[in-house]
N, C-alpha and C positions, 0 to 999 in steps of 0.2 A: 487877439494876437494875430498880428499878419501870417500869412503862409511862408513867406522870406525868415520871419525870426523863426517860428518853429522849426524848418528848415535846416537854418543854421544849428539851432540848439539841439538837433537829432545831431547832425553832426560832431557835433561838441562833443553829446555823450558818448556817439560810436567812437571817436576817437578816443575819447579817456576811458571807456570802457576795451579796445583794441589796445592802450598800450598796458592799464595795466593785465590784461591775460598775457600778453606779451614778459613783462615783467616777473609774473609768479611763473610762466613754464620757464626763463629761461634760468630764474632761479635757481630751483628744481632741480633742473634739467644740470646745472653745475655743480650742487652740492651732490647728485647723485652720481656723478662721474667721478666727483673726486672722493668719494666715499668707496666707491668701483676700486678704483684705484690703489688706496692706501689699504685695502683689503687684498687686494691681490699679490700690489709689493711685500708690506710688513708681514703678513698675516700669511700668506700661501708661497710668498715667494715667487710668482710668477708676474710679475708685470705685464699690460701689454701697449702695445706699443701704441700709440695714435690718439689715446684720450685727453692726453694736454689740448690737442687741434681740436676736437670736441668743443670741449672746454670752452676753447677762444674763441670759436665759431658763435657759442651760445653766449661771451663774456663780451662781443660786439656789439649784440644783439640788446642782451641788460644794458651795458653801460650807455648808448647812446639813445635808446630807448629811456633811461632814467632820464639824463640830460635834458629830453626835448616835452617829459613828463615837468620836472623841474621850471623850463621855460613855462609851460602851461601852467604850473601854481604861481607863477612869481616867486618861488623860495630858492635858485638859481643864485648864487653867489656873486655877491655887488658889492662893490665898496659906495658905498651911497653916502655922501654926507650934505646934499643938496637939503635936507631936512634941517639942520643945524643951519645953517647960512642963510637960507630964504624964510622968511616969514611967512609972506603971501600966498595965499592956498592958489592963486590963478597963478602967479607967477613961477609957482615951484611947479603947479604941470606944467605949465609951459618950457620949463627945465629940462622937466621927466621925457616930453614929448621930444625934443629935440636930441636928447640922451637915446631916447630908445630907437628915432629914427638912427641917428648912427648906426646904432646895433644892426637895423635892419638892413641897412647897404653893407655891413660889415656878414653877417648872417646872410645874405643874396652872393658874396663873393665865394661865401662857403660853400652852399648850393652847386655854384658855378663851376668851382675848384672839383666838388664831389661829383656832377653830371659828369665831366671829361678822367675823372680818373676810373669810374663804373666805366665807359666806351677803351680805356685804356685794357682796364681789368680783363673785358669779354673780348678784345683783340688777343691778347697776350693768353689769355684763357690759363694765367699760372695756377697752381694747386699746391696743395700741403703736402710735407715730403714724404709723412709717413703714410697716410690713407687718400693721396691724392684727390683730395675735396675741392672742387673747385671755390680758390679764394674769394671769387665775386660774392660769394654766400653771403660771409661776412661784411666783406666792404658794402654792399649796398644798404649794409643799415647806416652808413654816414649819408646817403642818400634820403632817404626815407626818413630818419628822424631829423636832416638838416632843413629839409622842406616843412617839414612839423615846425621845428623851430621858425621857421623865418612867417610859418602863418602865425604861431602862438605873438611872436614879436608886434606881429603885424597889429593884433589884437590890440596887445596893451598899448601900440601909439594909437590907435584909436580911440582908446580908453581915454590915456592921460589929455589928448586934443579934447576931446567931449569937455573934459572939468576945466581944462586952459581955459575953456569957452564957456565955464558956468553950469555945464549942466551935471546932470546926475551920475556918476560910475556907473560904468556897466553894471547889470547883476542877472545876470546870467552866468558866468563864471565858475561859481565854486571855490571862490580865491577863499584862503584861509581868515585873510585879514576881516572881519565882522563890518569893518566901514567901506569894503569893495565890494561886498556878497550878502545876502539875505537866503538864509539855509530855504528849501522847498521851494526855489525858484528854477 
């Protein structure tokens, strides 16, 4: 194995290993606030004020963090019916490839959109009205997993280009599907 794929495949798994701990603290990290919470409300009567922002702070964090998790499996919601209409196993990557290159200039304008409203955010330096958190907190995870995404995308056009062309699917991945991935690889 070249030193470039190993490489890449340490990054692979640092990443899927960074999002999902990402994933389970911010889990966690939400059910235990709103546990905080409905204990304090219902149960003591005391509410306190700020943990909704908590909350949101760490529900940025999952939710786009899921998202760009999702992109990495390929199990990310599609309407796909390129399968049904094209027979040709070359011609339907050749579909997929042109399909997910959109996505990926569509996914780069995201990027684009999320760099200038993070330079937005840290100008404006707004915060949350009860515990004054500075908002960029959260917003930078539209950042951070929008780049994920657009490298995850990046991936599978080069995947489906690779079989356009005849050769083998990647299998380095981990993709669910048994005909994109070989486990212990």
């Amino acid at each position: 194995m070249s030193w470039m794929k190993a490489l890449f495949l340490l990054l692979w798994r640092v990443l899927d290993w960074l999002q999902q701990i990402t994933m389970v603290m911010t889990s966690v990290a939400i059910v235990v606030l709103v546990v905080i919470q409905v204990l304090l409300r219902y149960v003591f009567r005391r509410p306190i004020m700020g943990v909704e922002e908590l909350a949101c702070l760490f529900g940025f964090w999952l939710y786009f963090t899921g998202a760009a998790s999702g992109t990495r499996e390929r199990s990310h919601i599609k309407a796909d019916l390129l399968d049904v209409f094209i027979k040709s196993k070359r011609a339907l990557y050749f579909s997929k490839s042109v399909v997910t290159f959109l996505t990926i200039c569509l996914a780069a304008v995201f990027v684009h959109w999320t760099f200038y409203y993070i330079q937005w955010s840290l100008r404006s330096w707004e915060r949350s009205p009860s515990l004054s958190i500075p908002m960029v907190y959260a917003q930078v995870s539209l950042l951070v997993n929008a780049v994920l995404m657009l490298f995850y995308f990046f991936i599978e056009f080069v995947d489906y280009a690779r079989q356009a062309m005849g050769h083998e699917p990647l299998r380095f991945t981990g993709l669910a599907d048994p005909q994109a991935a070989t486990p212990g690889e």
